[in-house]
N, C-alpha and C positions, 0 to 999 in steps of 0.2 A: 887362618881365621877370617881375615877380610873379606879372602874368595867364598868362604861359607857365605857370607853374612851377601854377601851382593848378589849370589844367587838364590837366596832367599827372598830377601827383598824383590827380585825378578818375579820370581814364581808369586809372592804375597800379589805383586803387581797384576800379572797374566791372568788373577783369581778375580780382582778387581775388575778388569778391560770384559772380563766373561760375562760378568753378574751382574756389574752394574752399567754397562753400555751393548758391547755389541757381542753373541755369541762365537758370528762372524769373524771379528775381530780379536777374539777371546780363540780361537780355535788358530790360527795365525801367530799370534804371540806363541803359544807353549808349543808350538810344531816348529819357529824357530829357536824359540830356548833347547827348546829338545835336541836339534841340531846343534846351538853351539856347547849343549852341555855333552856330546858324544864327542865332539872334536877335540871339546878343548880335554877332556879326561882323555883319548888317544894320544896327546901333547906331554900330558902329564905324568910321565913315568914315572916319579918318585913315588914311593909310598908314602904317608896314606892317600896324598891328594887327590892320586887316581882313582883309590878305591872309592871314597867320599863322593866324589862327581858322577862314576858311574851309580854308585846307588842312589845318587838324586834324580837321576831320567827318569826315575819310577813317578816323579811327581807332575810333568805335566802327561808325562804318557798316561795315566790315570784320567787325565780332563780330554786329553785327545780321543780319548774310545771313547768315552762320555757324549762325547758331540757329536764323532763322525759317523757312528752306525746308526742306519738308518732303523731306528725301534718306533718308530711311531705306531704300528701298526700293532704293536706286539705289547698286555699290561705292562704297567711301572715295574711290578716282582717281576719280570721275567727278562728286563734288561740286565739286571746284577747274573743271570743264567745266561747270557752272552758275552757281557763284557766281563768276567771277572775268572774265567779257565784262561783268557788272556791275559792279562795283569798275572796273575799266576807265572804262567807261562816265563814272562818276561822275568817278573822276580827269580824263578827259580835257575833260571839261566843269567842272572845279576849273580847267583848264590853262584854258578859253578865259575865263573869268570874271574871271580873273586878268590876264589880257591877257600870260601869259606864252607865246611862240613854242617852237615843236620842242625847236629848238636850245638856247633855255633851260632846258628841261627835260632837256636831254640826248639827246635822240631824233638821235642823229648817230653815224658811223659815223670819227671824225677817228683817224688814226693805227693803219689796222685791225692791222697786225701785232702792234704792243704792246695791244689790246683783246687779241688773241687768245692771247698770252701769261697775262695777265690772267686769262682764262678757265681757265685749269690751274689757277689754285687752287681752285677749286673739288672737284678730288681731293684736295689737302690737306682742306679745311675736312670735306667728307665722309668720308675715317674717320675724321676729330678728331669730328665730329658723331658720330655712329654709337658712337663707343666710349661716350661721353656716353647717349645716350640709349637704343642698341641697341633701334631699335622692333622692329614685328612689319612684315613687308613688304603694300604694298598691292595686289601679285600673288600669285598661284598658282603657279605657277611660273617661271621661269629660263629661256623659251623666248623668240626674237626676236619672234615673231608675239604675245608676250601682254607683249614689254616696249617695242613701239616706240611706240604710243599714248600709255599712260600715262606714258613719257619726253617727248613731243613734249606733251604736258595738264603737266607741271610744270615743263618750261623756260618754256613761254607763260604759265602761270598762276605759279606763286612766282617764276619765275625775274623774267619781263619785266613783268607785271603791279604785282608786288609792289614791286619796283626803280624802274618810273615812277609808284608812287605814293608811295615813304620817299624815296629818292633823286633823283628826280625834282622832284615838286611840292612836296612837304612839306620839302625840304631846300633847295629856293628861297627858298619863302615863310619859313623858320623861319633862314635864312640875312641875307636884307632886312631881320626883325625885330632877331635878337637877334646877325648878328657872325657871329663865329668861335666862337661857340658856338653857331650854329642846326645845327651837324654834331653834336656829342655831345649836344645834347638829341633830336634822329631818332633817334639809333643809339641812344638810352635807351628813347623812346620804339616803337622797333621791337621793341626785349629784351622789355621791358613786354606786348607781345603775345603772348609765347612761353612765357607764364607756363601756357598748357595744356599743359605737358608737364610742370610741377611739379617741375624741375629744376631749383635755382639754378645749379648748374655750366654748364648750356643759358645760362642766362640771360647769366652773365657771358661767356662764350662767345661770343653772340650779340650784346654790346653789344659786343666788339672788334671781331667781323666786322662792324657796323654802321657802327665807326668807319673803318674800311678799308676800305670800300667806299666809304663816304660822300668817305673824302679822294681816293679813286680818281675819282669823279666828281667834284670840286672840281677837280682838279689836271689830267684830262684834257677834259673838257666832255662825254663821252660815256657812256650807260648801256648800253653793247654789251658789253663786259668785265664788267660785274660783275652782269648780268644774264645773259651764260651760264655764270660760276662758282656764283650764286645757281640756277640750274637741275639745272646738275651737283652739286652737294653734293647736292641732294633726291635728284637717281636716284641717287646712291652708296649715300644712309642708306636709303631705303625701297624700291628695287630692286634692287641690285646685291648690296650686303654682307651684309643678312639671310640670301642663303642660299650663301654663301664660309665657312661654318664645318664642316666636317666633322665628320660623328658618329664619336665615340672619336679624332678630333685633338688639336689645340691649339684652346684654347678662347680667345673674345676677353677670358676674365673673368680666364683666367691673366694675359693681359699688362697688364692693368691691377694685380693684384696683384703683381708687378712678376716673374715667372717669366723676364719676356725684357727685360729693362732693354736687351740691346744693341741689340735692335728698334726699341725704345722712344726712343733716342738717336740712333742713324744716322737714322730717321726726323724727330726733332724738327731734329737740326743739320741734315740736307737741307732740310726745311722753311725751317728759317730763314732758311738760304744762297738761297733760291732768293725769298724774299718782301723779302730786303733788296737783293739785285740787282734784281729788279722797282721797289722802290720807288727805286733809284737811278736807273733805267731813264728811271720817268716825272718822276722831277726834271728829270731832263737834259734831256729834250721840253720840258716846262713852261720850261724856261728859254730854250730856243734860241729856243722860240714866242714868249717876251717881248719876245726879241733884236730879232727881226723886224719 
């Protein structure tokens, strides 16, 4: 438990030294964490500690592709189209090293109705993201022909990618070591990531959807559901609702200064009604499946 939490704390740090001082310096840190997190899991022969350590590499190997390929020249959508068949890559070879199956990882399709249910929140989580961070969109325009790519590059890449390696491997491994708390240490450790957008409101945001996901994949065994609402949130915030604001409209800044509360609340109580039915939904699965 300690060695979780220090290497944690490491990586929280390496996210830090990235974001808010030197990329430089930031690309340095996670290439020697990275280092001693291979070593010191080769050290570590006991079960689970080894497993645990290896499925943490994934986290600054993540920041290390991030930095070191040279994409500048290449749009923002088309970096997650280079860097992430690696991340891939690397997970699914965490996955055979581990001697963990498909199926443990999630890679299953069990109960698709309620996956695709599942999958709707993902328009929740997308204008809650969005109001949050209001990026700039990583299209030109609003046209089908220049939004079906870069939608089909971030459901594969954040959505599926991302998903089989938080929720997947790392929430295996971090599950076998520490319990009932290898899920809120993932979903801290996924927030922790997100620290380039310099948002703490993202941040905490990002460590409930982590948590909700992660129980989404404990409770059902599959990462089909929460890998196409992790997809759909992305094209909501950086496709879709960048350009849903009309010039001399209602702005998205009014309704956060609260110009539309009633918006504001029909929306949160819909939400809510509709993720507490969901999580009813997959109890009830989860249990009949016990029954059985």
């Amino acid at each position: 438990m300690i060695t979780s939490i220090i290497y944690l704390l490491a990586i929280a740090l390496a996210e830090v030294v990235t974001n808010f001082f030197s990329l430089m310096a930031g690309l340095i840190c996670n290439t020697v964490l990275l280092a001693v997190l291979i070593i010191d899991s080769s050290l570590a022969a006991e079960y689970p500690r080894h497993e645990l350590l290896l499925a943490l590499c994934l986290a600054p190997l993540t920041r290390i592709l991030s930095l070191s390929m040279p994409l500048t020249q290449f749009s923002p959508i088309y970096w997650y189209l280079i860097i992430y068949p690696t991340l891939f890559l690397a997970a699914w070879v965490a996955m055979r090293r581990l001697n963990l199956t498909a199926g443990e990882t999630g890679l299953t399709a069990q109960r698709l109705p309620l996956q695709l249910v599942v999958a709707l929140t993902g328009f929740i989580f997308g204008v809650m993201e969005y109001l949050i961070l209001r990026p700039e969109p990583l299209i030109s325009q609003l046209y089908w022909a220049e939004v079906l790519l870069p939608a089909f590059v971030l459901l594969v890449g954040t959505g599926f990618v991302e998903e089989f390696m938080f929720r997947g491997v790392m929430q295996r491994a971090s599950m076998e070591a520490l319990g009932g708390w290898g899920l809120p240490y993932v979903a801290l450790l996924f927030a922790i990531l997100h620290l380039i957008h310099r948002s703490a409101i993202d941040i905490a945001f990002v460590f409930v959807i982590g948590l909700f996901f992660g129980w989404i994949v404990n409770r059902t065994g599959s990462l089909l559901g929460v890998t196409l609402a992790h997809g759909i949130t992305n094209i909501i915030v950086y496709l879709i609702l960048p350009f849903l604001q009309p010039a001399g409209g209602w702005q998205w800044d009014a309704v956060l200064e609260g110009t539309h509360p009633a918006l504001i609340a029909v929306f949160a109580l819909l939400a809510a009604v509709f993720l507490l039915a969901l999580a009813l939904a997959i109890e009830g699965w989860a249990w009949r499946r016990g029954q059985s």
